[in-house]
MARFIMAR-115683 format. One record per residue (C-alpha): x, y, z; residue number from 1. Coordinates in steps of 0.05 Angstrom, whole numbers. Example, Ala and Ser with C-alpha at 12.3 -4.5 7.8 and 13.67 -1.06 7.14 Angstrom:
% MARFIMAR-115683
{{246, -90, 156}, 1}
{{273, -21, 143}, 2}
This chain:
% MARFIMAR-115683
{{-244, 3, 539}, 1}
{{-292, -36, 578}, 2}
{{-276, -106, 542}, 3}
{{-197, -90, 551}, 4}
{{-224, -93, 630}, 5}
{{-264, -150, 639}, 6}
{{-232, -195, 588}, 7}
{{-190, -248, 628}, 8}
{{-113, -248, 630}, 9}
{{-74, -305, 595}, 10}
{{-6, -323, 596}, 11}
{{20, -371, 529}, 12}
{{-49, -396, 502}, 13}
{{-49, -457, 468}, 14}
{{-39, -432, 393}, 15}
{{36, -394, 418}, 16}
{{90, -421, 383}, 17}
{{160, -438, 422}, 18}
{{182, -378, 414}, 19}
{{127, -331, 444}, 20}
{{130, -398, 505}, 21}
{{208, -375, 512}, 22}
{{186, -303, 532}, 23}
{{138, -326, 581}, 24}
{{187, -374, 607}, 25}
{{232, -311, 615}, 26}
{{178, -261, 643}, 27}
{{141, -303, 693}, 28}
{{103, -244, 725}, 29}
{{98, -167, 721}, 30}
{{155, -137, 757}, 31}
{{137, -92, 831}, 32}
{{160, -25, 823}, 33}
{{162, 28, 877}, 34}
{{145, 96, 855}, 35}
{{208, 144, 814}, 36}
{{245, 88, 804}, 37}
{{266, 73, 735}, 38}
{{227, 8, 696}, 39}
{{258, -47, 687}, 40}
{{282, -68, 610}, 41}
{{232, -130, 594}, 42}
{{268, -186, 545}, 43}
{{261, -153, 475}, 44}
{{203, -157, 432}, 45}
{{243, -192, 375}, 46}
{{251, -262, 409}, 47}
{{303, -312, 371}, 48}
{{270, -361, 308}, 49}
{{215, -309, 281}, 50}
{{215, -321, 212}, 51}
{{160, -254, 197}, 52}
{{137, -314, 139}, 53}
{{83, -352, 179}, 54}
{{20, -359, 153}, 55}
{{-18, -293, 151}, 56}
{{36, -253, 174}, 57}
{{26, -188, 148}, 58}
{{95, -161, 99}, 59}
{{87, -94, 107}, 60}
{{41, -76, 160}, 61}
{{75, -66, 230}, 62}
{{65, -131, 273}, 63}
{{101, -148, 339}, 64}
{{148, -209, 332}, 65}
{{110, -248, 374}, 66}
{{51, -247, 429}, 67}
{{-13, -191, 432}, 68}
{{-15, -130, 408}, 69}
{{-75, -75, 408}, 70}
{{-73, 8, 404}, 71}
{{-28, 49, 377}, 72}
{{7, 94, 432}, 73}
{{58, 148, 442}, 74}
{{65, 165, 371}, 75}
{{127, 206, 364}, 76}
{{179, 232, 317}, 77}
{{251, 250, 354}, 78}
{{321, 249, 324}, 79}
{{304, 217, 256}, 80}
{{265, 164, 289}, 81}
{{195, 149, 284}, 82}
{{169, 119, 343}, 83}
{{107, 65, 351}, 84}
{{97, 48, 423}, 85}
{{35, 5, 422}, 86}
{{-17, -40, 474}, 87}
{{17, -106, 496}, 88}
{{23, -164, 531}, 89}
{{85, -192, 538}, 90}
{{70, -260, 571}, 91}
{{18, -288, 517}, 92}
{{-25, -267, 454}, 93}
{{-92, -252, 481}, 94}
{{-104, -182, 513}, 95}
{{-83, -182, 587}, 96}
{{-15, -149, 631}, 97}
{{-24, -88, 594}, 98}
{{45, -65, 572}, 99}
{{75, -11, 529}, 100}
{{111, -43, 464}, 101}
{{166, -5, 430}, 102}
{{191, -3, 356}, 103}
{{220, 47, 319}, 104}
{{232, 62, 239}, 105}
{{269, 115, 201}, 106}
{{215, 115, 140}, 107}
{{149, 87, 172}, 108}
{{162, 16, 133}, 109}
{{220, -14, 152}, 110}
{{208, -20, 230}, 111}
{{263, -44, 292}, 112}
{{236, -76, 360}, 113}
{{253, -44, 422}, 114}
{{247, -73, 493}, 115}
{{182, -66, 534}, 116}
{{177, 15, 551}, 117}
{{126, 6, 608}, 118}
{{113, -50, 635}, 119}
{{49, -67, 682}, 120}
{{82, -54, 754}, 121}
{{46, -50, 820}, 122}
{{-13, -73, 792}, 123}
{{-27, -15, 749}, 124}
{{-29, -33, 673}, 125}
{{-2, 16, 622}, 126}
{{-64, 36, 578}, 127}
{{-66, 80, 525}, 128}
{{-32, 148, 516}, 129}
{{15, 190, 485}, 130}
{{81, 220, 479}, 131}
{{118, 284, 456}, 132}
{{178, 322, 463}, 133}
{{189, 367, 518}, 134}
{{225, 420, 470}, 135}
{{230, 478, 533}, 136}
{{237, 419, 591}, 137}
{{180, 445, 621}, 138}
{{180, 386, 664}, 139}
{{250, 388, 688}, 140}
{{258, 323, 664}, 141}
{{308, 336, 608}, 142}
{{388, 324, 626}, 143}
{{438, 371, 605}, 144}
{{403, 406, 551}, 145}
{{376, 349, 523}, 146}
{{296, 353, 517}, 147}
{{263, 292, 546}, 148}
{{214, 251, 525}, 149}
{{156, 246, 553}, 150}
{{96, 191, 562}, 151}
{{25, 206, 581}, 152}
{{-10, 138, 596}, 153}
{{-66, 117, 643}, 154}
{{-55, 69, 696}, 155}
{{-109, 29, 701}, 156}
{{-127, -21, 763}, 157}
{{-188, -49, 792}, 158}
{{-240, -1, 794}, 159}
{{-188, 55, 781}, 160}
{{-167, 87, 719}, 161}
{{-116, 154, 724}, 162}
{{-68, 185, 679}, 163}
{{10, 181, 691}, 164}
{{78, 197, 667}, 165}
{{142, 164, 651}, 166}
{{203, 199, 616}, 167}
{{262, 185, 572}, 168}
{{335, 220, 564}, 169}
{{365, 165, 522}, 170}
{{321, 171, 454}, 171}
{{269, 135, 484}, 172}
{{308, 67, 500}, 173}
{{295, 64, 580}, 174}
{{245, 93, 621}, 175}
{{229, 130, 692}, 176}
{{157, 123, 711}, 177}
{{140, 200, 754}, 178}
{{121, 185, 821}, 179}
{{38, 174, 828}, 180}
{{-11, 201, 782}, 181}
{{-19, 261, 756}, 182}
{{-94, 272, 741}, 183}
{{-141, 221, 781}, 184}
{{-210, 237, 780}, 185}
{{-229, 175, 813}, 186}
{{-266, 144, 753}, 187}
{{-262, 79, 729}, 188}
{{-275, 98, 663}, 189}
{{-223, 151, 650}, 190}
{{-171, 140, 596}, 191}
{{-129, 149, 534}, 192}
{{-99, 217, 547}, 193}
{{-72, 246, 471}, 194}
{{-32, 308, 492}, 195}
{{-2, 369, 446}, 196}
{{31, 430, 463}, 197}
{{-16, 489, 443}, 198}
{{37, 540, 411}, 199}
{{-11, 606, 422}, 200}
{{-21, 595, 489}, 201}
{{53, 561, 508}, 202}
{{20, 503, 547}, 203}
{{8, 437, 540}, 204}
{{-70, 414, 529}, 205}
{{-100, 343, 537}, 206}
{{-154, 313, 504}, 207}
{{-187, 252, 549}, 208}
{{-234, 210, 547}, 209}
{{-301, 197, 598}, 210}
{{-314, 132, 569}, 211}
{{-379, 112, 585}, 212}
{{-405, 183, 599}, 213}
{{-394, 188, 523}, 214}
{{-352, 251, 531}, 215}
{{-280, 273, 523}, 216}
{{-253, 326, 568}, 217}
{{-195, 378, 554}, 218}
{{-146, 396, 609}, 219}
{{-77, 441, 610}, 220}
{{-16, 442, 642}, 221}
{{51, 497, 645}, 222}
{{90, 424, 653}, 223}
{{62, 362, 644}, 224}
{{51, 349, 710}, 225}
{{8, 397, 740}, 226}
{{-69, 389, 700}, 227}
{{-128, 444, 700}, 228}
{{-193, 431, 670}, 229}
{{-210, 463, 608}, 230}
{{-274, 444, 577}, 231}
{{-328, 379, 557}, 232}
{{-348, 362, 482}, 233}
{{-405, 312, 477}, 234}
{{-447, 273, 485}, 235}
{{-454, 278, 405}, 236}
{{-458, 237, 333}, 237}
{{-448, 157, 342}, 238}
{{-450, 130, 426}, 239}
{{-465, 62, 412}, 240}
{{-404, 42, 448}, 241}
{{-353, 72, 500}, 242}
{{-314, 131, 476}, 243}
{{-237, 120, 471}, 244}
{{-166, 137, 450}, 245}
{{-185, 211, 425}, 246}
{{-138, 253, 381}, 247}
{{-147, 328, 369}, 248}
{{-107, 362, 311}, 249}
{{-103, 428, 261}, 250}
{{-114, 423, 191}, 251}
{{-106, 464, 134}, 252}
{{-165, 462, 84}, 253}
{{-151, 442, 15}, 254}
{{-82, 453, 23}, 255}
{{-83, 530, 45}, 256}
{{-46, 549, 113}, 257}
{{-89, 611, 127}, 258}
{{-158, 574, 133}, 259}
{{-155, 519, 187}, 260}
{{-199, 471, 221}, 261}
{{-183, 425, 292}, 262}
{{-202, 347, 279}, 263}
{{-237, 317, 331}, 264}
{{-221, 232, 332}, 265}
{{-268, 195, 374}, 266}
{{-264, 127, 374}, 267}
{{-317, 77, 395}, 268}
{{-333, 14, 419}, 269}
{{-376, -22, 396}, 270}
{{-420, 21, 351}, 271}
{{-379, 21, 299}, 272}
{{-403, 34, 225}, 273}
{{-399, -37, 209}, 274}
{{-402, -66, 266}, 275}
{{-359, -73, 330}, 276}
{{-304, -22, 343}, 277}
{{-298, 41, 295}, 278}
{{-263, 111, 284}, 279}
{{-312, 176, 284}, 280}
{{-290, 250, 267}, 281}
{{-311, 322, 285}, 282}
{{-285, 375, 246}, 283}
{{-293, 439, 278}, 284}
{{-252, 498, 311}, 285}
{{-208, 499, 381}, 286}
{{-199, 572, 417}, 287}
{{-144, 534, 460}, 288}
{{-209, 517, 519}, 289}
{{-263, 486, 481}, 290}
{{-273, 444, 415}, 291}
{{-337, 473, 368}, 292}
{{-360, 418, 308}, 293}
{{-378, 456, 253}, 294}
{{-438, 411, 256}, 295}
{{-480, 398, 308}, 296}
{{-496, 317, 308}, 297}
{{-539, 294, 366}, 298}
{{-518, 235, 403}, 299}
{{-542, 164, 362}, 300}
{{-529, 97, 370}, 301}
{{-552, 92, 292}, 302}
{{-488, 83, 267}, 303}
{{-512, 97, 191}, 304}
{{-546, 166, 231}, 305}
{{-531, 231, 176}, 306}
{{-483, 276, 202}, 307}
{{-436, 216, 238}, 308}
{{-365, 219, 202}, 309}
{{-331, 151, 192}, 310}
{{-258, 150, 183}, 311}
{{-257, 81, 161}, 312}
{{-322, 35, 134}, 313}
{{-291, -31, 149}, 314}
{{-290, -78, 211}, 315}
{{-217, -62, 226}, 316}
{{-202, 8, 238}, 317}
{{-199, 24, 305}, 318}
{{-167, 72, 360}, 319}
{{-133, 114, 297}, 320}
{{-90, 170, 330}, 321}
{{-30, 209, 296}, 322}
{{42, 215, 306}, 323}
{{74, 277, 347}, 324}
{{115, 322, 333}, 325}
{{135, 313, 266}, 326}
{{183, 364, 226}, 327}
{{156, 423, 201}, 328}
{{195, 416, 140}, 329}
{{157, 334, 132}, 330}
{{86, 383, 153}, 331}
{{46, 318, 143}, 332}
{{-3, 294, 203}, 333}
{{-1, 220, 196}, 334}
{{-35, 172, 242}, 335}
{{-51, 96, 238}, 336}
{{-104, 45, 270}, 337}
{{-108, -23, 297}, 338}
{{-124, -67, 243}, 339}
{{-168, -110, 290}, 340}
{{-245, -107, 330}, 341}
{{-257, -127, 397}, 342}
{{-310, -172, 368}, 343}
{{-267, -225, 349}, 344}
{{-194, -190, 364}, 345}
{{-175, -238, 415}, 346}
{{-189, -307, 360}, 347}
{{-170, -289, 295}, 348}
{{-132, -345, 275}, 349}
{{-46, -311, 282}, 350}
{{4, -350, 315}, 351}
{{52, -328, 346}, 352}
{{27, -260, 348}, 353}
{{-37, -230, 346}, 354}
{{-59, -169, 313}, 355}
{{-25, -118, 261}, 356}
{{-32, -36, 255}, 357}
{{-64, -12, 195}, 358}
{{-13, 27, 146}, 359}
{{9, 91, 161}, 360}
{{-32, 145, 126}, 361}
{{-32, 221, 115}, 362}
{{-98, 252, 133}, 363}
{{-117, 324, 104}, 364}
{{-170, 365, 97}, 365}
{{-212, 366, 32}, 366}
{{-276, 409, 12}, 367}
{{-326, 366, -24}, 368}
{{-397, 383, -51}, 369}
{{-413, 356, 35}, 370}
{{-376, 392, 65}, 371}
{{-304, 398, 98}, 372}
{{-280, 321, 101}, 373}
{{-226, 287, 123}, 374}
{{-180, 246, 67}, 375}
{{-126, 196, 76}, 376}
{{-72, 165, 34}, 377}
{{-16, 113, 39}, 378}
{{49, 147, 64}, 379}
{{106, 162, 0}, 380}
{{155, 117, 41}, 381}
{{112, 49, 23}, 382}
{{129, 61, -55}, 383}
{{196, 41, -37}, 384}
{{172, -34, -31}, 385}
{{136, -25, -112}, 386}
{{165, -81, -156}, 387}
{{154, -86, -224}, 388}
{{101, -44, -249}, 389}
{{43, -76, -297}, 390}
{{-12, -41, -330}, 391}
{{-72, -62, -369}, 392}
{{-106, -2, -422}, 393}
{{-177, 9, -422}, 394}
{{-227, -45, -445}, 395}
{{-293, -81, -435}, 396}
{{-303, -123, -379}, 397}
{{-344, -178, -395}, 398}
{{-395, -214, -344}, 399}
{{-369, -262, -297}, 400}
{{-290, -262, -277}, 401}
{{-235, -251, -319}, 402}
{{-167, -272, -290}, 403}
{{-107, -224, -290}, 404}
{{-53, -287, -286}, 405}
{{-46, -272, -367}, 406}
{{-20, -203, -355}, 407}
{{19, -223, -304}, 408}
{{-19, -191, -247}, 409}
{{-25, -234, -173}, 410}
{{8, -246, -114}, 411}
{{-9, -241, -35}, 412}
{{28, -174, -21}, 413}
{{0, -117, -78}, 414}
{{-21, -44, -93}, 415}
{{-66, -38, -146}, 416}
{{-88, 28, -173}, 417}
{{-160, 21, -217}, 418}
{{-206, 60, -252}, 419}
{{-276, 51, -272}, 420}
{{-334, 73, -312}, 421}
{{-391, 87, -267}, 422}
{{-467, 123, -299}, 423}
{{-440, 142, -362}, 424}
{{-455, 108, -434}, 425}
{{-386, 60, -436}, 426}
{{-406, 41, -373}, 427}
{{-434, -18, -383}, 428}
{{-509, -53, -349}, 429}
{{-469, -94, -291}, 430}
{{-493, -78, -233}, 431}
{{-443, -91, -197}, 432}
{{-371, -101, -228}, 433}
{{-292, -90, -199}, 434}
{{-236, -129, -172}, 435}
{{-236, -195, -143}, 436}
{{-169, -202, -101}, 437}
{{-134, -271, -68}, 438}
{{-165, -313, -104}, 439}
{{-157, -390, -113}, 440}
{{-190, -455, -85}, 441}
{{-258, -418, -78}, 442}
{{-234, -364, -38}, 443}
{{-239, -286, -57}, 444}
{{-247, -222, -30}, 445}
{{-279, -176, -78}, 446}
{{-279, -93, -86}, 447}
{{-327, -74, -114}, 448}
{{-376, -18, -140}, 449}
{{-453, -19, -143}, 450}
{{-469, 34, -179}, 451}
{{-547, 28, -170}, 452}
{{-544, 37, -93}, 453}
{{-487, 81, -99}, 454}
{{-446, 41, -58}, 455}
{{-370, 23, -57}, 456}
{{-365, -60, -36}, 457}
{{-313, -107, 8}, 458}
{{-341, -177, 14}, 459}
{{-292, -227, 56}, 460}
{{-348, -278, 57}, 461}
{{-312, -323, 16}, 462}
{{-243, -298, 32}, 463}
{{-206, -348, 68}, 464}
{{-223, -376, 149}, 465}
{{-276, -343, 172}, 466}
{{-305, -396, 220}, 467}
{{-268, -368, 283}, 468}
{{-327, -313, 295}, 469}
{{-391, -313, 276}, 470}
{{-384, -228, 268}, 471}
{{-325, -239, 226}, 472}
{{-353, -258, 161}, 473}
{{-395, -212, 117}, 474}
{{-390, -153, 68}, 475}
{{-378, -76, 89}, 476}
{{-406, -26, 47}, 477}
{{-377, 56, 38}, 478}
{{-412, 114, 0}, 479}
{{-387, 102, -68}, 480}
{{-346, 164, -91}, 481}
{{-355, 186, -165}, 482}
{{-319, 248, -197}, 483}
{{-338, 259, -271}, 484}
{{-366, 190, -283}, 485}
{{-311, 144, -256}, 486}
{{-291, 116, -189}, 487}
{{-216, 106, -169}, 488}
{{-190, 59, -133}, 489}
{{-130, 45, -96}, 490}
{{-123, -30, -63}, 491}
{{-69, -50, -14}, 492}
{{-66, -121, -3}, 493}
{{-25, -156, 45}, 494}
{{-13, -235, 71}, 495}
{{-80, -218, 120}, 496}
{{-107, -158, 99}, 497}
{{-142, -108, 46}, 498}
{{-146, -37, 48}, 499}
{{-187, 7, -5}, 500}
{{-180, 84, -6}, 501}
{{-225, 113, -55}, 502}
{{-221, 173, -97}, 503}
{{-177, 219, -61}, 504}
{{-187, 189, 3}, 505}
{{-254, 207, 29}, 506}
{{-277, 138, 35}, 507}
{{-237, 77, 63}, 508}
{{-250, 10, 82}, 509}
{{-204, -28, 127}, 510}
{{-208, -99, 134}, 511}
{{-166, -173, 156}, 512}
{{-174, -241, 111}, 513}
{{-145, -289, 125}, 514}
{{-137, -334, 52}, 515}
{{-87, -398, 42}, 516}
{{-21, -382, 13}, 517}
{{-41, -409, -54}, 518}
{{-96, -363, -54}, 519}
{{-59, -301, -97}, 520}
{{-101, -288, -153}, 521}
{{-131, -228, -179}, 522}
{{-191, -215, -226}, 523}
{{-239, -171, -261}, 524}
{{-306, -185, -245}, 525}
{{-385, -157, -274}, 526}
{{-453, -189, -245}, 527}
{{-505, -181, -285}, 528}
{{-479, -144, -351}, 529}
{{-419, -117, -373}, 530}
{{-367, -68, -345}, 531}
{{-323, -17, -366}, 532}
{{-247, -17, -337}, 533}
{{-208, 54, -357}, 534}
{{-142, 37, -331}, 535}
{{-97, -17, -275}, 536}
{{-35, -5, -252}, 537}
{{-5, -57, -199}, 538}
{{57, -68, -161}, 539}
{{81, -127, -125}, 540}
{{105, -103, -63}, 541}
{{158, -127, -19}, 542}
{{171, -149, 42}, 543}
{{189, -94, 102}, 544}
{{222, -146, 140}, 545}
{{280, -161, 99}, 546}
{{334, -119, 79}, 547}
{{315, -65, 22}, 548}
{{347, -10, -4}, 549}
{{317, 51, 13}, 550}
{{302, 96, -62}, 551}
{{327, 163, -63}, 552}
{{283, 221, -42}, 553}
{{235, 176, 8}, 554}
């Protein structure tokens, strides 16, 4: 994107701790590389002394050990392994020396760091991209019968931005960068390249992106290495900010393999939904040449425009794209997001890293009384961190906030699952009533629900530091979803994070806080009148950096 351009470099700022210094002591400058020769193995991205229990460090959302970290890339699943390869900078924790991070997990939770994968050589950076499996070896990169791996990333320098390859024939451990690129259009503004192999047509397709032009362009290739163009889509819906880091994917509707749509992901920056960087959709149809939207949206920078399709209604959702090649027999598409915004990405207040990816969620296709939408939940594999359940039964909520502690309901890592009344008699005259979460020393973040301007609520005003960024503090709002009178809610909250999926899905809000440690209450809340609460359900949940035993079936 343009700010990951024109943002300065910086090796160890002054907030790194000794241990991200020791990997800048080791790495003292991007490593020259001449052209088909394989990259070098950077100083792992697990550095000695990490504890993964400094303040705000997230328990089970994927952070790197130390140093920055930004998109999601190369999303993969080979040999049992799923693979995160990710934006980063191995010589301090603000964006700069663009580098390919590695980790890999066998369940999505429980995650191991790998060396570097790319490194910035030769003055190109690594940017975004993607990776699959060369199942035929179409690129003749494979080894005795053993199907590489394969990365699609663009190289980016000054004034330059083109897409290249690197390949893998150990399970993705080291790394051959392809000699040159292989698609320059001589643009400066031409990035992210999510590639898929296009089964009718036995060929692989590419979906780029024109960044400022606002556009993404589709290419093909018999091999990876050879590109024609295909088609254009856009200018269209929200262009308040660069276009980036585009995903395209097929989708069954409500469940049924014989009616499909393609999912466009666009994401943006800024001129996001609230603010800052954001994650837009198109759902439409993809002959194997061109994308259609179902809908036609003209190009807005009116975020709140009708017809724009937000994945995510909070501040930090951004450059979402899915994982590759998963098993037929898992058939989920799963993707994830950085939980960050370039508005205040490079401050927020982490040491010795800096930044975390959202959780990993399965997105569908659902009809609703709108339309076709997209819907996400939580992967199964994070129930494996549940602790002891505790409910609380129906019952009034009275104005004002009622603490949980009693029932034995807090902590700083939870899922909470809650229903509401909402515009039925029980329901109560609040006008605005749900779940205040971290709570203590006159901090909070609240979920809530106004049911008068039909809106579904995450206020981090009062949720912790906030004085870092002027954009950072506030309250992000969602179309409140309501199915027979009630609104369901399901809350992930994390050392420096919320997340609130709503109903089944269709509406989620994404967002960091960043509370004291003593902050782990949780409470019922109603402004204004009284509420009514139909059922809570929460589990602490445990940490994914320490040894657990994996549950049977997950």
């Amino acid at each position: 994107m343009t700010s990951r351009v024109t943002r300065p470099w910086a090796l160890a700022g002054a907030l790194l701790m000794p241990v991200a210094a020791a990997i800048a002591r080791a790495q003292v400058a991007p490593t020259p590389m001449a052209p088909t020769q394989a990259l070098p193995t950077l100083a792992p991205a697990t550095p000695a002394g990490t504890t993964y229990a400094e303040r705000y460090r997230p328990q089970y959302h994927f952070t790197p050990a130390a140093n920055w970290m930004n998109d999601p890339n190369g999303l993969v699943f080979r040999d049992g392994e799923w693979h995160l390869f990710y934006q980063y900078n191995p010589f301090g924790n603000t964006w700069g020396h663009m580098s390919w991070g590695h980790a890999v997990s066998p369940d999505l939770v429980h995650w191991r760091h790998l060396p570097v994968a790319i490194p910035e050589a030769d003055g190109v950076m690594a940017f975004s991209g993607s990776a699959v499996v060369d199942g035929k070896n179409t690129s003749g990169f494979g080894q005795e019968g053993t199907p590489p791996l394969v990365a699609i990333y663009t190289g980016a320098r000054d004034k330059s931005q083109a897409q290249y390859l690197a390949y893998s024939t150990d399970r993705g451990r080291t790394w051959t960068r392809h000699a040159g690129p292989v698609l320059d259009i001589g643009s400066a503004e031409f990035r992210d390249p999510k590639v898929f192999w296009y089964a009718p047509e036995q060929k692989w397709v590419m979906v780029v992106s024109l960044a400022t032009e606002h556009k993404v362009r589709l290419y093909s290739s018999p091999d990876l290495k050879r590109w024609t163009q295909l088609s254009e889509f856009g200018p269209a819906a929200a262009t308040g900010g660069v276009w980036e880091c585009p995903d395209l994917f097929e989708l069954p509707v409500d469940g049924n393999a014989k009616d499909t749509r393609w999912v466009l992901v666009v994401n943006l920056n800024p001129g996001g939904v609230a603010g800052g960087s954001g994650a837009q959709y198109f759902v439409g149809r993809f002959d194997g040449t061109r994308f259609t939207a179902d809908e036609a949206t003209p190009p807005t920078a009116d975020a709140a425009a009708t017809g724009v399709r937000w994945a995510d209604y909070g501040k930090d959702f951004y450059a979402a794209v899915s994982w590759s090649d998963v098993p037929r027999a898992d058939g989920r598409r799963i993707w994830v997001g950085w939980m960050n915004n370039w508005q205040y990405g490079n401050e927020i207040p982490t040491a010795p890293w800096r930044s975390a990816q959202s959780l990993p969620r399965m997105v569908a296709l659902k009809t609703t009384s709108e339309g076709i939408r997209l819907v996400q939940e939580p992967v199964r594999e994070l129930q494996q961190l549940r602790g002891a359940r505790r409910q609380i039964e129906a019952r009034a909520i009275p104005a004002g906030s009622t603490s949980l502690a009693a029932q034995g309901i807090a902590g700083k890592a939870l899922e909470i699952a809650a229903e509401f009344e909402v515009g039925t008699g029980a329901a109560g005259s609040a006008r605005e009533f749900g779940l205040k979460v971290r709570t203590g020393n006159g901090e909070e973040t609240v979920v809530g629900i106004d049911p008068t301007a039909g809106q579904l609520i995450v206020d981090r005003t009062r949720s912790g530091e906030t004085r870092f960024d002027k954009a950072f503090s506030g309250r992000q709002t969602a179309p409140l979803v309501v199915e027979n009178g009630r609104v369901r809610l399901r809350i992930f909250v994390d050392w420096s994070s919320v997340e609130v999926f709503s109903g089944d899905g269709q509406v989620v809000i994404t967002d960091q806080i960043f509370p004291a440690p003593e902050s782990d209450g949780v409470a019922l809340y109603a402004t204004g009148g009284t509420a009514r609460l139909v059922s809570l359900t929460a589990w602490p949940l445990a940490s994914a950096w320490t040894p657990a035993p994996r549950r049977a079936g997950l």
